[in-house]
N, CA, C and O atoms as a DFTB+ gen file, in Angstrom:
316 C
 N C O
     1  1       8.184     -34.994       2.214
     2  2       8.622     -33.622       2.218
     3  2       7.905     -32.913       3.365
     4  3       6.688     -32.988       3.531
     5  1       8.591     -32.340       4.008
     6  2       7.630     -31.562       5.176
     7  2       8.378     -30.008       5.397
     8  3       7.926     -29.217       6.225
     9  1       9.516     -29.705       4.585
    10  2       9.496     -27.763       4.136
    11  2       9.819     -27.946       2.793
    12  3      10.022     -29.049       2.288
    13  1       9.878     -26.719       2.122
    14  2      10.105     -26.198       1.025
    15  2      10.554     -25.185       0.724
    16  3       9.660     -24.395       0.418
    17  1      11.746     -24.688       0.631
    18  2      11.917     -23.224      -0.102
    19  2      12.775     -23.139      -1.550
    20  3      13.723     -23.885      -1.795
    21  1      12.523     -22.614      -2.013
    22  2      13.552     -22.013      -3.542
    23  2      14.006     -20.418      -3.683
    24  3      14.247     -19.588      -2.807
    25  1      14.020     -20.349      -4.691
    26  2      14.546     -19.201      -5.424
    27  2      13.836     -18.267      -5.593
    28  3      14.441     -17.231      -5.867
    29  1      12.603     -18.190      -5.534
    30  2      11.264     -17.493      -5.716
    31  2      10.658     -17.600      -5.059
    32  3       9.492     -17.627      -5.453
    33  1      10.893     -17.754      -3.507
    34  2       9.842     -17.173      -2.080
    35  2      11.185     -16.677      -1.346
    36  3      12.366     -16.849      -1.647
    37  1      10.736     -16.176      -0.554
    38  2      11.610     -15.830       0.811
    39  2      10.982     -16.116       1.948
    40  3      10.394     -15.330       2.692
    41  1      11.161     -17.573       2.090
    42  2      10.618     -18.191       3.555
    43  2      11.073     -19.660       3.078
    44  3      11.872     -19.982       2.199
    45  1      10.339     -20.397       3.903
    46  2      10.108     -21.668       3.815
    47  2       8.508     -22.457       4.068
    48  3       7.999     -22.222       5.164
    49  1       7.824     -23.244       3.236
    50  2       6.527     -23.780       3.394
    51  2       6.494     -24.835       4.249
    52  3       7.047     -25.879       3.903
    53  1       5.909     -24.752       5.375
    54  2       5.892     -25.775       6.096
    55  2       4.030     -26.697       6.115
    56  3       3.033     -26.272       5.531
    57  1       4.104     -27.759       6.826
    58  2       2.624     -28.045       7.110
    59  2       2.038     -27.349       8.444
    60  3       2.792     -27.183       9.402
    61  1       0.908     -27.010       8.490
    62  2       0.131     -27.040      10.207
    63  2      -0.645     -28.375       9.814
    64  3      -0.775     -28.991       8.756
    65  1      -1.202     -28.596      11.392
    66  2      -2.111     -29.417      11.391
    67  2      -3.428     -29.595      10.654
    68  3      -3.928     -30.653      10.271
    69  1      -4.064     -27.894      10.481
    70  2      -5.058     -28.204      10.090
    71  2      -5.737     -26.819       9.282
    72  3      -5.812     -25.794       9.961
    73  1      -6.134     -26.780       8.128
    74  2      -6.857     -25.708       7.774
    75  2      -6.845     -24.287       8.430
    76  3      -6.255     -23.291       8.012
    77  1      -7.754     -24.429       9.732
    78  2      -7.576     -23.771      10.505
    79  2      -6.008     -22.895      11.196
    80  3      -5.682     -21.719      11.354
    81  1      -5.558     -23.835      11.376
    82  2      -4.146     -23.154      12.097
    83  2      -3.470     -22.355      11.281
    84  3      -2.772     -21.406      11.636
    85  1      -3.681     -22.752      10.089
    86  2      -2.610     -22.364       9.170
    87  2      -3.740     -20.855       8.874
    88  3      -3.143     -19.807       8.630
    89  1      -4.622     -20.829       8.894
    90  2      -5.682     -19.658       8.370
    91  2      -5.311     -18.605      10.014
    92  3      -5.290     -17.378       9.924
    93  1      -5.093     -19.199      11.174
    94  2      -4.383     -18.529      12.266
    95  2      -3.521     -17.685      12.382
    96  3      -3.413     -16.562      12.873
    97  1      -2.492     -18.893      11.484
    98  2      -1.353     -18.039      11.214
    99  2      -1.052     -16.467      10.607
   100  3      -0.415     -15.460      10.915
   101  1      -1.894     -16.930       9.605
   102  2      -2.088     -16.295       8.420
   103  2      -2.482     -14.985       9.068
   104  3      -1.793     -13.965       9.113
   105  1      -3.626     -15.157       9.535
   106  2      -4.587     -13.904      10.423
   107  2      -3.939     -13.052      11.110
   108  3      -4.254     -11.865      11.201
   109  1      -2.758     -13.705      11.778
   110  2      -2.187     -13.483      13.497
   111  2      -0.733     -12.522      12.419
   112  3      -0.105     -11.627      12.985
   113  1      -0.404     -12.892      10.905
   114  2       0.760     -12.450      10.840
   115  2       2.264     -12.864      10.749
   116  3       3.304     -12.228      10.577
   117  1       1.974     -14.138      10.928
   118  2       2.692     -14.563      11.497
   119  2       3.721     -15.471      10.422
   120  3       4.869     -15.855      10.643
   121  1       2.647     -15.720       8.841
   122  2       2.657     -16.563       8.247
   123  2       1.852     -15.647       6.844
   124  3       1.297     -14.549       6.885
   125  1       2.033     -16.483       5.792
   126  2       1.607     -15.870       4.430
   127  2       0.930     -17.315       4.265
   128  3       1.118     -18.218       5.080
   129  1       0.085     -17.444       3.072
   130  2      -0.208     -18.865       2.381
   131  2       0.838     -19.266       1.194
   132  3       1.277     -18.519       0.319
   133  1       1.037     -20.247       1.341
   134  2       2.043     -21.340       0.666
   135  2       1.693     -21.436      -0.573
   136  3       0.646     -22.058      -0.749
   137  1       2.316     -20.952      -1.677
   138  2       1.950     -20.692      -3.349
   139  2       1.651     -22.310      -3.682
   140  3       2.168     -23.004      -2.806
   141  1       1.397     -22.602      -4.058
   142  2       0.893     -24.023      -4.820
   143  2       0.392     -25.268      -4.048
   144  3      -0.118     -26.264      -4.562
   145  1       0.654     -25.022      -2.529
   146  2       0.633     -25.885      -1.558
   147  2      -1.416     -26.117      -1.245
   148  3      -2.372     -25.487      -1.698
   149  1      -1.363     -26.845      -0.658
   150  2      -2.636     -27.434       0.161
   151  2      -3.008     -26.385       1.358
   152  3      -2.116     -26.144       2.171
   153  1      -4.170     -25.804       1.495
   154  2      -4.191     -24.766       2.667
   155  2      -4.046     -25.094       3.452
   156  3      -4.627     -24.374       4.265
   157  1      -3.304     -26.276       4.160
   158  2      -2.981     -26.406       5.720
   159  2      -1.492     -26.104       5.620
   160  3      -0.741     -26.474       6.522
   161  1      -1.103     -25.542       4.712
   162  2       0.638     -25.228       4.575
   163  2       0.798     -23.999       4.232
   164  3       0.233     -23.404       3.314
   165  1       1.894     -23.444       5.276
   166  2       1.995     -21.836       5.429
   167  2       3.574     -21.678       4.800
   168  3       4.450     -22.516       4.587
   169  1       3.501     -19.909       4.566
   170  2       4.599     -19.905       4.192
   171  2       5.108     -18.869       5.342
   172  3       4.551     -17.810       5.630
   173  1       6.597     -19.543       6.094
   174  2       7.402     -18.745       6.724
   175  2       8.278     -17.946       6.569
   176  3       9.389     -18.475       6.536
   177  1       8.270     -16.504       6.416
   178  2       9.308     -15.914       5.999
   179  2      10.638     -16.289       6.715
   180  3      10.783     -16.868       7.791
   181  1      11.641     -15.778       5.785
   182  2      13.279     -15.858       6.437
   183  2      13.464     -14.843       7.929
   184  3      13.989     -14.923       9.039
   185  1      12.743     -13.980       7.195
   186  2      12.839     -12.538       8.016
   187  2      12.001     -12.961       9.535
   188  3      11.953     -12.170      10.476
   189  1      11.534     -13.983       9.560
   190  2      11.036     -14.217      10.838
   191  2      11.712     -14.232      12.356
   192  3      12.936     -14.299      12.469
   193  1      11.063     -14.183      13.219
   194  2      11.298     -14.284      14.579
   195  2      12.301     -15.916      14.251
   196  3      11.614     -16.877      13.903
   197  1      13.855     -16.139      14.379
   198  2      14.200     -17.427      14.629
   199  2      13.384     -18.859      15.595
   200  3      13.056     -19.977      15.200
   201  1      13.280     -18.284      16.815
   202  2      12.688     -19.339      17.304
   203  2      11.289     -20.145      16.432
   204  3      11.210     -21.356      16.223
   205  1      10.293     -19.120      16.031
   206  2       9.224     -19.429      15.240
   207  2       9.442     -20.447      14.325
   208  3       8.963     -21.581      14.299
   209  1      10.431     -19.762      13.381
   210  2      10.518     -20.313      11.941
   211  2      11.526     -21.791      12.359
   212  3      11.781     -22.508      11.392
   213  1      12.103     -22.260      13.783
   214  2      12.621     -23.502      14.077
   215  2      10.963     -24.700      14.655
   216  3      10.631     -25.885      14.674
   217  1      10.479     -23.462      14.985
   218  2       9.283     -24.654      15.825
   219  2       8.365     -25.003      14.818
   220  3       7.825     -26.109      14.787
   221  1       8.163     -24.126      14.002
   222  2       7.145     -24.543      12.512
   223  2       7.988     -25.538      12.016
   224  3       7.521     -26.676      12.072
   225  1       8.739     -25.454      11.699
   226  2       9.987     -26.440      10.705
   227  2       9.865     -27.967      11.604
   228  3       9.621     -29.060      11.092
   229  1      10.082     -27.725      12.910
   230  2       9.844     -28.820      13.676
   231  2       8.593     -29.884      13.776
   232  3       8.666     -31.104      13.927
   233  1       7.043     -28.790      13.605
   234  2       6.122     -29.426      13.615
   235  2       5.546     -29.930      12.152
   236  3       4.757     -30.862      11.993
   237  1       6.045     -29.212      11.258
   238  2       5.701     -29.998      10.173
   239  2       6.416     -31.024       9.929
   240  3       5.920     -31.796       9.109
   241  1       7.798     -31.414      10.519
   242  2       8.746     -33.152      10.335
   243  2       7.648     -33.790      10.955
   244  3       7.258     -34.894      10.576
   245  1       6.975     -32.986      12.152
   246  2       6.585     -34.028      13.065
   247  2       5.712     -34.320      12.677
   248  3       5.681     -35.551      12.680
   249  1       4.151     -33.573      11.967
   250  2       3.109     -34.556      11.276
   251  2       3.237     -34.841       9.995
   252  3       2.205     -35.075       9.365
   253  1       4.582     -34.888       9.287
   254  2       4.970     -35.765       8.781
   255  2       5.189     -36.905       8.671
   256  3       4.662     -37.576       7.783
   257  1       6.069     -37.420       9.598
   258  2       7.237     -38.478       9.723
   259  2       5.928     -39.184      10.690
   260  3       6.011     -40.412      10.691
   261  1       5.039     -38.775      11.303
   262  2       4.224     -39.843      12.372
   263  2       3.496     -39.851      10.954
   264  3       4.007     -40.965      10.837
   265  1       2.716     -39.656       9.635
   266  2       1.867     -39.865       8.952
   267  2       2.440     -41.323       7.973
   268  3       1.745     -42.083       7.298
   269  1       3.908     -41.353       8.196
   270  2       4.517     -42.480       7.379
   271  2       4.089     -43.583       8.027
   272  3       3.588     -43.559       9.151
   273  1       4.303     -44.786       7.210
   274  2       4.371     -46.057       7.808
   275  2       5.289     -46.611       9.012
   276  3       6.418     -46.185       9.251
   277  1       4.558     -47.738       9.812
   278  2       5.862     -47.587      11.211
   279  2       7.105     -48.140      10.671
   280  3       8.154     -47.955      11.288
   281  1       7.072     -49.194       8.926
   282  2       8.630     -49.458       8.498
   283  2       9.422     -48.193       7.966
   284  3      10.651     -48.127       7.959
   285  1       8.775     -47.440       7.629
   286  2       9.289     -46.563       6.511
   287  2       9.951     -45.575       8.115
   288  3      11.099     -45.146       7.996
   289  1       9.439     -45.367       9.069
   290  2       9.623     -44.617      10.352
   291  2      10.772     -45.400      11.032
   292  3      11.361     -44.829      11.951
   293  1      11.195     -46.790      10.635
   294  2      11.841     -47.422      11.236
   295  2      13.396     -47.100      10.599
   296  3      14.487     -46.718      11.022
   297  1      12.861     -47.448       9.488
   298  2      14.010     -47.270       8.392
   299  2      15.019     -45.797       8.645
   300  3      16.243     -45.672       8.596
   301  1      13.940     -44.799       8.924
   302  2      14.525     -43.630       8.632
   303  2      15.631     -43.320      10.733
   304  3      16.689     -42.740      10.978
   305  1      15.034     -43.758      11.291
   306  2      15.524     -43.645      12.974
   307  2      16.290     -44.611      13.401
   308  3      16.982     -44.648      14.419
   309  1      16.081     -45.706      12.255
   310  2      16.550     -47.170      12.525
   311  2      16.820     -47.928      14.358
   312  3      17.638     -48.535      15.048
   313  1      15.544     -47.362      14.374
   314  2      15.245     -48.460      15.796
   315  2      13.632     -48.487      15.848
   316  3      13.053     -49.149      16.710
């Protein structure tokens, strides 16, 4: 899983890299903290700047999908 939204936020939870970034976010505005999540996961509102809320969405697939195994990575790109 690398977003999350339902019925009861208005955003989507993505991952950052690290504690920090996500406490960045947070600081800068940019971002809320993620209700039940791990503090390296922010929550993006809907109401956001579009480009933002595509590049967060982007970087959490991405330290996602590199944290999987290289079959399970294979499987899913199939090459």
């Amino acid at each position: 899983m690398f977003a999350c939204f339902g019925d009861r936020i208005d955003g989507v939870c993505v991952k950052t890299d690290s504690v920090e970034t996500a406490q960045m976010l947070i600081d800068a505005g940019t971002a809320k903290r993620a209700p039940y999540f791990h503090k390296s996961w922010v929550l993006v509102g809907f109401d956001s700047d579009a480009d933002e809320l595509r590049h967060r969405i982007a970087i959490s697939y991405d330290l996602i999908f590199s944290s999987l195994t290289k079959k399970i990575r294979t499987e899913i790109t199939g090459s």
